[in-house]
N, C-alpha and C positions, 0 to 999 in steps of 0.2 A: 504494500500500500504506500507507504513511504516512497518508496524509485519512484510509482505513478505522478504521485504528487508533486514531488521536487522537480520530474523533468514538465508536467506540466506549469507549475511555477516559472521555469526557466523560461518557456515556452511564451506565457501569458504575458511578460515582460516584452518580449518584443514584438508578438501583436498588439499590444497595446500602444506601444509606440508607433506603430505602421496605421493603428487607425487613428492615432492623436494627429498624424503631418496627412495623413490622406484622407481620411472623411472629415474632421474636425477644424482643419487646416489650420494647426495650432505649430509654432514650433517651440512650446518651452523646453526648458533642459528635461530630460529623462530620467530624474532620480530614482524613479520607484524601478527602472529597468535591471538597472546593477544590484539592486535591492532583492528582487525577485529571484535572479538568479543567483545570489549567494544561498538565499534560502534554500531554492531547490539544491545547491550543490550540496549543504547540511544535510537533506534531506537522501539525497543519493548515495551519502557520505555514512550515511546512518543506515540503509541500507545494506549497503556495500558490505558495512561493519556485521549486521546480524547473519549475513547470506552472502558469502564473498563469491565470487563468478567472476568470470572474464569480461563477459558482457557488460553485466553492473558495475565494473574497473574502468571497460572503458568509457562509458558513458560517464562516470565520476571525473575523468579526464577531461575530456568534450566540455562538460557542465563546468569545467573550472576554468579553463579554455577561454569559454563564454563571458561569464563572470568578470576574470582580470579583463579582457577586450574591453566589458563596459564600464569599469570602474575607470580603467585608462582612457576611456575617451572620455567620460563624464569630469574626470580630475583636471584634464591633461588640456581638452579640447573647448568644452563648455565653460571656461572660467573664464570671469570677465575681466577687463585690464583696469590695473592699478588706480584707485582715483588717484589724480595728483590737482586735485580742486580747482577753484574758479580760473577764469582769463580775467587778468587783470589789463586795464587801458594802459596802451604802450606794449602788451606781454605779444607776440606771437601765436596765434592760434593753433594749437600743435596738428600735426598730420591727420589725415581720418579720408577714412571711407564709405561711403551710405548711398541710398538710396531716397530717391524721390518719391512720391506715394503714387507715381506714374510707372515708377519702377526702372528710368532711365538715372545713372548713377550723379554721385552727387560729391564731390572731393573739395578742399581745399582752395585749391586752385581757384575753383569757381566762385571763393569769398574777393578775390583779385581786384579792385577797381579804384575809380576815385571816388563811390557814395560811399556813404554811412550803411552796415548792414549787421542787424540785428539774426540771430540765429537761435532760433526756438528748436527744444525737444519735446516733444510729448511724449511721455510715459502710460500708456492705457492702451484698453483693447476698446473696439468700437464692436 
């Protein structure tokens, strides 16, 4: 019962991410995915332990496989940069890159002129 459950755990993690960016069309970070799969590896682990098999070994493998991949990209990938606080008048506007809500890109460069230009973020979902 245990292997069933851990490898669907494992499993449930990354469908669930596949319907968060494609039916929901959400891209937050993935916490609960890395999450899911340590549990099932426990649980495969725990398995493994009462009824060792080859099978069940390698699957414990595979599931752990799984697991480090999503912790390293959720640590590694996912993390957002350093604040290093406001722009001060006279400060450089430091480097960046974005998107327009047209979806044509939006950098730096493009603050360039001789007006005055104020530059809003908005943080929210619509």
């Amino acid at each position: 019962m245990a292997f069933w459950l851990g490898v669907v755990c494992a499993l449930a993690g990354v469908a669930l991410y596949v319907v968060q960016l494609l039916v929901v069309g959400r891209a937050d970070t993935p916490w609960y995915a890395p999450a899911l799969a340590t549990v099932g590896a426990v649980l495969v682990a725990a398995s493994v332990r009462s009824g060792p098999s080859a099978g069940r070994s390698l699957v414990l493998l595979l599931m752990l496989a799984v697991a480090g991949f999503e912790w390293w990209f959720l640590l590694g990938y996912a993390r957002l940069p350093a604040y290093e606080g406001p722009v001060r008048a006279g400060q450089e506007f430091p480097e960046f890159h974005t998107a327009r809500a047209d979806g044509s890109p939006f950098t730096r460069a493009d603050l360039v002129g001789d007006r005055a230009t104020a530059l809003v973020f908005f943080r929210g979902r619509w």
